[in-house]
C-alpha positions, 0 to 999 in steps of 0.5 A: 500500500506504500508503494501505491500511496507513493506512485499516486503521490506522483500524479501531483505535479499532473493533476495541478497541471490539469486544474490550471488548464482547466480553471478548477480552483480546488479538490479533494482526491481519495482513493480506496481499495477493497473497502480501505483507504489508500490516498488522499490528497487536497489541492487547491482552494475552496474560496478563492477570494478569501484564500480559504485551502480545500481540507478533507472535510469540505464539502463539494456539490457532485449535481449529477452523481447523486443519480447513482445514489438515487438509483442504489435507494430504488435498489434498497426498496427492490432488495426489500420486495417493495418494489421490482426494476422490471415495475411499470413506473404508471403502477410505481406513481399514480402521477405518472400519466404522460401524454404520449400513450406508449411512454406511459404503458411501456416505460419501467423503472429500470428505463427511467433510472438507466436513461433508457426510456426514450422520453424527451428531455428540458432540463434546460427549462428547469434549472436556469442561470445562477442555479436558479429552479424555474418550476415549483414542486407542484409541477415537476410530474407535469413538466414529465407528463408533457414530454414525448416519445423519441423513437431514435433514443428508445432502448437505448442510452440517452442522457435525462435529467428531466426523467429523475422527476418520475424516479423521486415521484416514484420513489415517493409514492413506494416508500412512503418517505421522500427521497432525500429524508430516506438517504439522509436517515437511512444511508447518510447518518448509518455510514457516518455521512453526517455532512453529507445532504441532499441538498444545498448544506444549511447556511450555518454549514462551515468549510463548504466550496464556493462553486466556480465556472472556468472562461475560455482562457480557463480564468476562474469565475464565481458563480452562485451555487447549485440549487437543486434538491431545495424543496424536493426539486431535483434531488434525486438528479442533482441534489448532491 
């Protein structure tokens, strides 16, 4: 483990090479194997303008990644019986009713979570600038409701965030409980998770990154941070 601690010391000079490149203020890096640490190393910073360093426990917005999260709770409620991948999502959430009549009899869990369903996608229409959420909680299910079937994308690999709209309704509608209170109760706290959340940190939170966009000539830009997961609104897509 020495020898592998040491040799993935080396990429340093690397990694730091590739942040200036790519503008990324800071990270946080750790590697394990077989369920046991093995490396960690800080680069960079979390606040720019204050000079504030990244340190082991900051705590980044991940967005995306947490789609792996919300598929290993629907994996949880199918270990437990209560629900199947193979499950219709129109049987999973009655709120499940699109407009398109093959999307609502045909598309199962399964398809949602592993972008396969070949639903339309306007993720665009529902974060906007700043991290800002431009739809109320109340309407994430008519906002998938009202997507389409895309013949070309069905059965096969088509990125959605749009869809994950159903996967938290369903989620909800099976367990009883919302996604990110799940997470948060049941996987969070039992791991030790405890700054860990589905949703921006409360604002008493302390060591948390500032988010930043890289310019054209890679020159770091402050940007609001994300807002997903307040208020249910995309958490199982992006609340992370």
């Amino acid at each position: 483990m020495d020898e592998l601690s040491r040799r993935l010391g080396d990429f340093g000079p690397a990694i730091q090479e590739l942040m200036k490149l790519g503008g990324t203020p800071g990270l946080s890096l750790s590697v394990a194997t077989k369920n046991q640490p093995v490396y960690h190393a800080n680069y960079g910073f979390r606040d720019l303008q204050n000079g504030h360093l990244v340190t082991e426990q900051t705590i980044f917005p991940v967005c995306s990644l947490a789609k792996g999260v919300s598929a290993a709770a629907m994996g949880i409620l199918v270990d437990a019986g209560i629900a199947s991948w193979e499950m219709l999502v129109k049987d999973a959430t009655p709120s499940f009713h699109p407009n398109d009549t093959y999307l609502y009899n045909n598309i199962t869990l399964a398809d949602l979570y592993s972008h396969r369903s070949g639903m339309s996608s306007c993720g665009n229409l529902v974060g906007g600038c700043e991290g800002n959420i431009l739809i109320g909680k109340d309407d994430c299910m008519r906002v998938v409701n009202h997507q389409t079937l895309v013949p070309a994308h069905l059965g096969s690999f088509a990125y959605n965030s749009t869809a994950y709209g159903a996967c938290d309704e369903s989620f909800r509608s099976l367990s009883g409980t919302s996604l990110g209170g799940f997470l948060q109760q049941q996987v969070f706290v039992e791991l030790g998770l405890r700054r860990t959340f589905m949703k921006p940190p409360p604002s008493n939170t302390d060591n948390v990154t500032k988010s930043y966009n890289a310019l054209d000539d890679g020159t770091t830009w402050c940007i609001p941070g994300p807002k997903l997961g307040e208020d249910g609104i995309g958490c199982g897509s992006g609340g992370l």
